[in-house]
N, C-alpha and C positions, 0 to 999 in steps of 0.2 A: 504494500500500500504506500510505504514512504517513497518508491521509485516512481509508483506513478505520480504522488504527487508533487516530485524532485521533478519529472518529464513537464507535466502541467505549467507549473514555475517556470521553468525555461522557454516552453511555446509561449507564455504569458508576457515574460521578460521582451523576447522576440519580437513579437506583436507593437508591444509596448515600446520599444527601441523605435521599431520600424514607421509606428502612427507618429511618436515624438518629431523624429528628425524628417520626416515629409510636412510635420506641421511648424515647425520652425524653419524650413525652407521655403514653405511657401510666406510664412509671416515675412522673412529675410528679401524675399522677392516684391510682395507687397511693401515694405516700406523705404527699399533702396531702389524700387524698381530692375535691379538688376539681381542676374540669378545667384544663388546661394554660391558661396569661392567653396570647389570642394576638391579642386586640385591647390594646393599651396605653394607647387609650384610655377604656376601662372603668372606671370608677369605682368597681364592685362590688369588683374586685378590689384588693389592697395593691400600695401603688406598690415595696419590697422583692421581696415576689415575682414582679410584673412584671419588674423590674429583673434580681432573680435566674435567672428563666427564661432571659431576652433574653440575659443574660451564657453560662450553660451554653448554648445553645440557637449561637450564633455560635464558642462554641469546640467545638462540636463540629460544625460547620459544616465550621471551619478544617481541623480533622485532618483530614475525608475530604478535601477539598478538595487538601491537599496528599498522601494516600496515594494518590490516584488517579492525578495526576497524575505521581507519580513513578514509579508502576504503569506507567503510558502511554509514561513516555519510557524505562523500564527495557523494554520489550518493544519498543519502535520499536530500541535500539540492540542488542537481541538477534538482531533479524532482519535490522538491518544486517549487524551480525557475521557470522552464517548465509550472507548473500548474499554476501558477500566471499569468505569461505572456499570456498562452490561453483564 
């Protein structure tokens, strides 16, 4: 039961990664008008807003990364709980 809900967590995470950094790109393209820098090495682009992306873009990395996780281990110790008590 803990693997699946170790597997869940991670499609979760994944999902969660994937909706984040599509929606801070398009937020990034909405108010710079211009597209998200996600080559860093691009010269077209300014090395601040490279910079600034890479900066927001990892801290919101971080939060799902650690909501998830806590998501995961908050529902493995609710079903331990459950399983005790039966």
């Amino acid at each position: 039961m803990n693997l699946l809900l170790k597997m869940f967590g991670l499609v979760v995470s994944l999902g969660a990664g994937t909706l984040a950094n599509k929606t801070l790109e398009g937020l990034w393209e909405k108010k710079t008008g211009k597209p998200a820098p996600k080559d860093g090495t691009d010269l077209n682009d300014s090395l601040p807003g490279v910079l600034l992306f890479a900066v927001v873009s990892a801290g919101v990395g971080a939060v799902v990364h650690v909501l998830t996780q806590r998501g995961t281990k908050s529902a493995i110790a609710r079903i331990k709980k459950t399983a005790d008590e039966v």
